[in-house]
N, C-alpha and C positions, 0 to 999 in steps of 0.2 A: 603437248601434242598439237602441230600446225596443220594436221590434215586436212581441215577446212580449210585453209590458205595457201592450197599444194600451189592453185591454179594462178593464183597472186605473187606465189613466191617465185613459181617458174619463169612467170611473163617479165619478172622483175630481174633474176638474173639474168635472163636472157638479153635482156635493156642492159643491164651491168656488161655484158660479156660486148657487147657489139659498140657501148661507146668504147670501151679498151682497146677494141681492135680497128676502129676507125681511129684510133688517137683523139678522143676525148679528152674533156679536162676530167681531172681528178674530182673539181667537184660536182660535176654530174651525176658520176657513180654514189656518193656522198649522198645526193639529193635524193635520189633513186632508195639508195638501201634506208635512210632514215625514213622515210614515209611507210618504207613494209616495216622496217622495227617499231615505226608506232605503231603499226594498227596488231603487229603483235604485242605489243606491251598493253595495249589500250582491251584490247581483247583481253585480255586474263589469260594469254595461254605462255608467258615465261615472268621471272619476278624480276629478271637481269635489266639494266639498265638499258635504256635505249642505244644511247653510244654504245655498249658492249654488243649490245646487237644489228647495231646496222656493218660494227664490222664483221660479226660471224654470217651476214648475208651477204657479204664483198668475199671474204672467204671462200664462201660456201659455192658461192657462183663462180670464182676464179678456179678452185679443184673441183668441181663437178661438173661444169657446164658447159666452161671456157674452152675453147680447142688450145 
C-alpha cells in the first residue's frame, strides 16, 4: 500500500509525463522513477526490486497520467 506516497508519486509521474512530451532523454525519466522506487523499497511498502519498480512507475505514469 503507497498511499502515503500518492502525493510523491503523483508529482513524479507528472515530471515523467512532461519530460516525454517535451522530448526528454530517456534518462531523466530513469532518474525520476528510480528515486520514487527507492524510497518505495526503502520504506517497506513492496519487496520488488528497485529496477522492477522504477519501471512499473514509468508504466504507471505513461497509462495513467500521460495524455
Amino acid at each position: 500500500d503507497t498511499a502515503e506516497l500518492a502525493e510523491p508519486l503523483v508529482a513524479a509521474g507528472n515530471t515523467i509525463c512532461r519530460i516525454r512530451t517535451t522530448g526528454g532523454a530517456a534518462d531523466e525519466t530513469t532518474t525520476i522513477a528510480d528515486a520514487v522506487a527507492g524510497q518505495i523499497s526503502v520504506g517497506g511498502y513492496s519487496l520488488r526490486e528497485v529496477d522492477e519498480l522504477s519501471r512499473i512507475v514509468v508504466d504507471a505514469a505513461a497509462g495513467q497520467l500521460c495524455p
